[in-house]
Every structure is written in C-alpha cells, then in structure tokens.
C-alpha positions in Angstrom: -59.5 -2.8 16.6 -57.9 -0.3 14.4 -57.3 2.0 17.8 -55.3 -0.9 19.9 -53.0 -2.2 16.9 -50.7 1.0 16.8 -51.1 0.8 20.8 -49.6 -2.8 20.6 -46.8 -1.6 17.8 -45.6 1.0 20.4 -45.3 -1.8 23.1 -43.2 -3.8 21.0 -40.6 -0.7 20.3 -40.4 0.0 23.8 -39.5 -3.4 24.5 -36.8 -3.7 22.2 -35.7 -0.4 22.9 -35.1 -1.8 26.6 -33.5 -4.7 25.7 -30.8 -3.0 22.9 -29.6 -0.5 25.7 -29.0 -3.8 28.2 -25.2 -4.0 29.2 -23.2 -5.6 26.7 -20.2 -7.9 27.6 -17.2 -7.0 27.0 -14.4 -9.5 24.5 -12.9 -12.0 26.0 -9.0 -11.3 26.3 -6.2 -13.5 27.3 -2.5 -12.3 27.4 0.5 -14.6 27.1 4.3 -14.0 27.0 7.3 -16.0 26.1 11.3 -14.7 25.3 14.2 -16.3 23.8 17.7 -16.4 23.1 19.1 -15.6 19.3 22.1 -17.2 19.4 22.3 -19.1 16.1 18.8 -17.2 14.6 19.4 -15.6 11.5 15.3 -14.6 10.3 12.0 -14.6 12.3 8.9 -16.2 10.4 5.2 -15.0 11.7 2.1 -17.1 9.9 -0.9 -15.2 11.9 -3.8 -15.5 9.6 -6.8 -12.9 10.9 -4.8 -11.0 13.6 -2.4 -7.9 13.6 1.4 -8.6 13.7 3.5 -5.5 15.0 7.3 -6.3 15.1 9.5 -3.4 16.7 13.3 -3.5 17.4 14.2 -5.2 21.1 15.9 -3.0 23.7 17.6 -5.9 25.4 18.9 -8.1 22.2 16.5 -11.5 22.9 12.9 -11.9 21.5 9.6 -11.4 22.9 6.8 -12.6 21.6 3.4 -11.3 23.4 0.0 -12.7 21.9 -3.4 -11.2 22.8 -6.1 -13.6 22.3 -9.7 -11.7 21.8 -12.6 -14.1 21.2 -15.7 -12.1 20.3 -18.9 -14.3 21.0 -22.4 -13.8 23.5 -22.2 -17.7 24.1 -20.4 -18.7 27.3 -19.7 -21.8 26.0 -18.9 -20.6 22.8 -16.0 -18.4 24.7 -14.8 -20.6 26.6 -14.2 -23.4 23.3 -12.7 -21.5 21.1 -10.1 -19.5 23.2 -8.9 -22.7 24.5 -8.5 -24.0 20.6 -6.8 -21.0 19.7 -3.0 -20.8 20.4 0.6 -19.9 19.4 3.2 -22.1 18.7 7.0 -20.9 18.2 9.9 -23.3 17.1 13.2 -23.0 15.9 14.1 -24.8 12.6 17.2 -24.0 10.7 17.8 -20.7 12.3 14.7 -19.1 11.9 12.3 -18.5 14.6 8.8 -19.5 13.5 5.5 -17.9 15.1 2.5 -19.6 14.3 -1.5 -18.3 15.4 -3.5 -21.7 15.0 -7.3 -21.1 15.1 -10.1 -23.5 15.4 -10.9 -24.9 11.9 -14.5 -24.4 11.8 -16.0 -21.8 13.9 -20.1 -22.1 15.3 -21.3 -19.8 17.1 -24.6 -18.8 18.1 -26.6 -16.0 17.6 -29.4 -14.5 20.4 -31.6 -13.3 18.8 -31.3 -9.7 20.6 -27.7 -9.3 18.9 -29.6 -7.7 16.0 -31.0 -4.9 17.9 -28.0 -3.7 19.8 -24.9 -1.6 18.1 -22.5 -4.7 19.2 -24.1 -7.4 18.3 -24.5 -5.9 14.4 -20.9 -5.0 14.2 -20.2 -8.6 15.7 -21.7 -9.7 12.5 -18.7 -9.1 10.6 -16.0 -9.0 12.6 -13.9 -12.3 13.2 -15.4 -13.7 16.1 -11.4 -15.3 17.3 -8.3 -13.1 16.5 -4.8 -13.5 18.5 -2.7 -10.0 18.4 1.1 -10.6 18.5 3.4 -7.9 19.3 7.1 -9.1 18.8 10.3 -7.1 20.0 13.0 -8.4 18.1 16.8 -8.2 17.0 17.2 -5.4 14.8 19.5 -7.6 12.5 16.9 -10.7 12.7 14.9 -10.7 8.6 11.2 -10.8 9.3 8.8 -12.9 7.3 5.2 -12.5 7.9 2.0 -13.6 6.2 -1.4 -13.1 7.1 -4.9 -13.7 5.2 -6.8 -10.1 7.0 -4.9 -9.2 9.5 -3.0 -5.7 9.6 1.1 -5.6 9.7 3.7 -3.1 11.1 7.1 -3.4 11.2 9.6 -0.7 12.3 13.2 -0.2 12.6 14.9 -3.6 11.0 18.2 -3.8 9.6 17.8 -7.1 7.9 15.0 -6.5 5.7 11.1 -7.5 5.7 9.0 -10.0 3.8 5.2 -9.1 4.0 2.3 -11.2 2.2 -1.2 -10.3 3.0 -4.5 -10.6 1.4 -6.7 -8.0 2.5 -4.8 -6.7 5.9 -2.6 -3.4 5.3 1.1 -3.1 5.7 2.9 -0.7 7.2 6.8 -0.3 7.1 8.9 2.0 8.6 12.9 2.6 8.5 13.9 -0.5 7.1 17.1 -0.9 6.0 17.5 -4.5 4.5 15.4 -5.4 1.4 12.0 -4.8 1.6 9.1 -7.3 -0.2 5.6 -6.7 0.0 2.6 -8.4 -1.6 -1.0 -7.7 -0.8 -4.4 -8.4 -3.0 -6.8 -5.4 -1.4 -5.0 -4.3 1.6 -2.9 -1.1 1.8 0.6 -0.7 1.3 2.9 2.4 3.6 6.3 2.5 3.1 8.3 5.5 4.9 12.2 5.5 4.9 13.2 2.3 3.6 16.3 1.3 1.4 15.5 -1.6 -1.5 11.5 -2.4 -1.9 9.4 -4.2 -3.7 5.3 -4.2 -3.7 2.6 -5.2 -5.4 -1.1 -4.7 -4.5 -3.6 -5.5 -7.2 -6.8 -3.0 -5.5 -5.3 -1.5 -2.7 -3.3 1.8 -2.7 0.7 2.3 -1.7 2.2 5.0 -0.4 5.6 5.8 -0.5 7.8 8.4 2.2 11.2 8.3 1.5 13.0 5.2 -0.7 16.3 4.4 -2.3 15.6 2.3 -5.0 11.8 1.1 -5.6 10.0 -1.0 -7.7 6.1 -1.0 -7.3 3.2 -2.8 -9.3 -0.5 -2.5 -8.8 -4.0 -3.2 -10.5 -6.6 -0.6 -9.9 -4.6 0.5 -6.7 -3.2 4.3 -7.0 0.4 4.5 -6.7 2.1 7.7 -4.9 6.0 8.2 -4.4 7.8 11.0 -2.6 11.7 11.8 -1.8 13.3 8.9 -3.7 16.7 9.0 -3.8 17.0 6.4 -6.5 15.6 5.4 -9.6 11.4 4.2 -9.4 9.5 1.7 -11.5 6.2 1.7 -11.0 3.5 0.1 -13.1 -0.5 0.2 -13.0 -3.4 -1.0 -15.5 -5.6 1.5 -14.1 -4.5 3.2 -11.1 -3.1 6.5 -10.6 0.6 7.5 -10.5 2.0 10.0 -8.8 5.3 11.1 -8.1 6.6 13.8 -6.2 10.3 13.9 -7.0 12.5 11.6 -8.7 16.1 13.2 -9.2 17.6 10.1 -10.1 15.3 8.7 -13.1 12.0 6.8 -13.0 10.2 4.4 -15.0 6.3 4.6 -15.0 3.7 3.0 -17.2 -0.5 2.7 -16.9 -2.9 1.4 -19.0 -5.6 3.8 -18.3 -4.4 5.7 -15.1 -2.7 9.2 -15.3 0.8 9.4 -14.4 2.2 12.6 -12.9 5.6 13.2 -11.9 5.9 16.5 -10.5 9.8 16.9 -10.6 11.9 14.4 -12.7 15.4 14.1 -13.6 18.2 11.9 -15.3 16.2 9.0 -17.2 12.6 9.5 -18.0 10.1 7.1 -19.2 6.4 7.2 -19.2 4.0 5.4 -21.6 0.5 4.9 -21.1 -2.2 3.9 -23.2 -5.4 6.2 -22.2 -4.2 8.1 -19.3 -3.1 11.2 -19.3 0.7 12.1 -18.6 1.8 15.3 -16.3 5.9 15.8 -16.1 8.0 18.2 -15.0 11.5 17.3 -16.4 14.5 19.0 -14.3 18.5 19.0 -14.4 20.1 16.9 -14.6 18.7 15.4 -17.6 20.1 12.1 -19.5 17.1 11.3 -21.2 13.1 11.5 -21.3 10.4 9.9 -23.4 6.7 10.1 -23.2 4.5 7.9 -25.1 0.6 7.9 -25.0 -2.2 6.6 -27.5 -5.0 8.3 -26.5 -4.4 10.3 -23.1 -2.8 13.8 -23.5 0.4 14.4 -22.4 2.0 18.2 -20.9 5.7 18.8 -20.2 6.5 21.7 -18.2 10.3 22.1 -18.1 12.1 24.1 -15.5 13.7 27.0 -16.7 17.0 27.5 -18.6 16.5 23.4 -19.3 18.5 22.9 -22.6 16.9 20.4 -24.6 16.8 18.6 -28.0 12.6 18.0 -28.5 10.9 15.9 -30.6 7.2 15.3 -30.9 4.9 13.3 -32.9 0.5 13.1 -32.9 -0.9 11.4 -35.5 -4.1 13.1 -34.8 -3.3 15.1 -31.6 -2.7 18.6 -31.5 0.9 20.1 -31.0 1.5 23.3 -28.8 5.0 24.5 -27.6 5.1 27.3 -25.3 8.8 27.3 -25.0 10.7 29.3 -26.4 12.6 26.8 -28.7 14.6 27.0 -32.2 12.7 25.3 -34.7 14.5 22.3 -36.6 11.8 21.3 -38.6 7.9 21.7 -38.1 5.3 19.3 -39.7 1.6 18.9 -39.7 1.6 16.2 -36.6 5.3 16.7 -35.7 7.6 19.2 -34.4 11.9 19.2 -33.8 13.4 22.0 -32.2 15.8 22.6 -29.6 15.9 24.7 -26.1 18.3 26.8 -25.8 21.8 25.3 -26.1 20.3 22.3 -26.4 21.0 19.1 -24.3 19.4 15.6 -23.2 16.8 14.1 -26.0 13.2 14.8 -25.0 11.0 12.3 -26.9 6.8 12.6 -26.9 4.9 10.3 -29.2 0.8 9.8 -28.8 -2.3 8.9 -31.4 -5.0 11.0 -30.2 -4.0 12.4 -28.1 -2.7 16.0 -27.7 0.7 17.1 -26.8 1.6 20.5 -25.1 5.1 21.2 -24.0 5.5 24.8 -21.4 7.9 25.4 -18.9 8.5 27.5 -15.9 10.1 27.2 -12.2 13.9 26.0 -11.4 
C-alpha cells in the first residue's frame, strides 16, 4: 500500500493539470451606440458605478455615448441573465444630459468547481463579474459630472470644468480649463494642466502636472505638486508633501508627514506637528513661516536672498549656515538678518531642531 498511494497522488495532478490548461472562454462583450443633439444642454451627468467612464472632446459638436457591456461568468445561463439586466439609460432633464449604468441588484453566479485550478477562473474571483465601459465624445463647453463606486475615470480637454466622485476607482484629468472637483476615498487622483481644482482623497495618492490655483486635502494619501502657477493649499494628517515649485506662495500643513517644497516664493506657510519640513525659499519673497513641534525643519535659501530671520526651539538645536548679521542670539533663539535684509522668515519648533543654509539661484 505505501508504494500505490503516491502513484494515485501523481494521477490526480496530472488530471488537474489537464483540465487547468482546457480553453477558457472568452468575456462576454456587447457594444452599443447612441448620439444626440446639444441644443439647450448646459452639463453632462454620468452615474456608472463599477465601470470606467472616459469623456474626450467631440470632433463634430453632438454627443456620443458608446457603452461596452463585459459580463464575466462560466455559466451560460448566468451570461445570458445578467447582460440582458444590465443597461444604460440617458435622459435629458433641465439641460443636463444624464447617463446612467443600471446593473442587476443582486448578482448569483455559479462557480465550477475547475475555476479554482485555472489562472482565469482565480482572477474571476475578484473581479466584478458585470461592468459596462462608456466612452463619451462630448462638447468641449458641456460641465461633466461623474460618479462611480470602483470604476476608473478620465476626462480630457473640457472647457467647462469637471466634477469627479469616486470611491476606490482613480481619476485622471487632463487640460481642463473650467473648475475642477475631485473626491475619492482610496482611488488615485492625476491632475495635469488644469486651471481651478479641488481634491480630496483620504488613502489614495494625487499627483499634480501643471495648475493655476489648487487646493488639495488627503488622509494618509502623499501629496505631490509640480509647475503651479498659482498659489497651493494642500493639507495631510499623515501623508507626504511635496512640492516642486511654487512661485506664487503656498500653504501646506501635515500632522505627521514631511512637507518639502523644493522652490518656494512670495507667501510661505508650513506647520506640521511631527513631520519634518524641507524648503527652499526664492525671490520674490513676501513672507515665510515654518512651524514644527517635533519634526526638524531645514531652510536652504537661494543665494543673495535678503532676509529678516527669526528662530525659536524650545529644546531644538539652532544652526545657521548663512552668512547673516546677528541681531540678537539666545540659548533657543536666534534674530539676524541676510544681507540687506528683506521679507520676514519665521521658524518656530519644540523639539525639534532648526538649521537654516543656503545655496543655488
């Protein structure tokens, strides 16, 4: 007996082995059009709750609305259901055009058995088994409103502005010149080239590529900013903050997540409570405080900056590595001005420790 049992193991694995490499069907798809008129249509309102939304400006002025339905089940019967619950319904009510995704309610499905040995059927485990895909050319000066629970949304190109609320889908943006509002609980947030915006995420990340004036908010979410033209706000609890230029002023604050602005100008000011701060203050310069309990804080300023510094550590050490007139010089506190002097430049922390250099134009 003890020679046969590992013969019938072997038979078993080459079984299943057949079976997992058997030919897999592929999703079901279904493909459906429909256009209109925008005579009298001021916004465009999309409610898709598990698909992607993609809206892009029209070539011809009307609105197309193309929806991909993909139902991803084994059962025949299980297909053929659910694709004929799920549908999209437009309407028209007080000038906005409304796109709606219905799904079934309550999906069943069942599972063979085999599913669990083949690469397929284990990633059909956790993907929505019914999604419908809508790709929408519209007016560029039609406002687009679009919520959806996972699904992913992109929208390029509109003059009117963009309203995105998601919960775990990400949201992409791109040269938008109207307002911009974006709200998201885990998905990630892309902005590139956009004029007015406002986002929140509470975990997931947002990236910024080119803004006029922005004000961002996350959670635990890291926050990154590049080539704004205006002045930023951006808040986090514990998330990073990172900005890569800021010429016209910028507001940051974190509870324990480091800030770093790595060129700053005209207003500056940073406070965190146990994260540490990184700035490098440029002309021009109106103002620029930095206040930190625990987290250490370094100012590089670019060189020739005039400046009127003051800095305060209760238990924190002090170092200044800029050549500076002393005005007065403590045990936890140091006044002295750069060069000519110029714009106030105001550091307070606990603990932490404070060291101000400088360097670069």
């Amino acid at each position: 007996m003890r020679l046969v049992a590992p013969t019938i193991m072997l038979l078993c694995a080459a079984t299943l082995s057949t079976v997992a490499v058997a030919s897999e069907p592929a999703p079901y798809m279904e493909r459906s059009e429909r256009s209109a008129e925008v005579k009298g249509l001021t916004s465009l309102d999309i409610d898709n709750s598990r698909g992607t939304v993609d809206i892009t400006p029209s070539a011809d002025g009307k609105l197309h609305v193309v929806a991909t339905k993909i139902v991803r089940m084994t059962n025949a019967s299980d297909v053929r259901r659910y694709s004929a619950e799920a549908r999209v319904e437009t309407a028209v009510r007080g000038g906005r055009y409304v796109v709606t995704a219905i799904y079934p309610r309550r999906l069943e499905s069942k599972l063979d058995f085999w599913d669990l040995f083949t690469e397929r059927g284990r990633r059909n485990l956790h993907l929505p088994s019914i999604e419908i895909r809508l790709e929408i050319q519209a007016p560029a000066t039609l406002a687009a409103s679009v919520h959806t629970v996972s699904g992913d949304v992109n929208v390029r190109g509109l003059s009117a502005g963009a309203t995105v609320n998601t919960t775990s889908g990400d949201a992409e943006l791109i040269e938008i010149r109207g307002p911009v509002v974006v709200e998201t609980v885990s998905g990630e947030i892309t902005l590139r080239d956009v004029a007015a915006a406002r986002v929140h995420s509470t975990s997931g990340d947002i990236g910024v590529e080119g803004v006029t004036t922005l004000t961002a908010n996350s959670t635990s979410g890291d926050v990154t900013v590049n080539a704004a033209r205006d002045a930023l706000e951006i808040g986090t609890v514990s998330g990073d903050v990172v900005v890569e230029e800021a010429p016209r002023g910028v507001r940051a604050h974190s509870t324990s997540g480091e800030i770093v602005l790595r060129s700053a100008g005209a207003k500056v000011d940073v406070t965190t409570q146990s994260g540490d701060v990184r700035a490098r203050l440029r002309s021009p310069l109106e103002d620029a405080r930095v206040k930190s309990v625990s987290g250490d804080v370094t100012l590089e300023l670019v060189t020739g900056l005039g400046a009127n510094l003051a800095v305060h550590s209760t238990s924190g050490s002090i170092d200044c590595e800029v050549p500076a007139t002393v005005l007065a010089h403590g045990r936890n506190s140091l006044e002295a001005r750069l060069g000519s002097g110029g714009a106030p430049v105001r550091t307070e922390t606990t603990s932490g420790n404070v060291t101000i250099t400088s360097g670069g134009k």
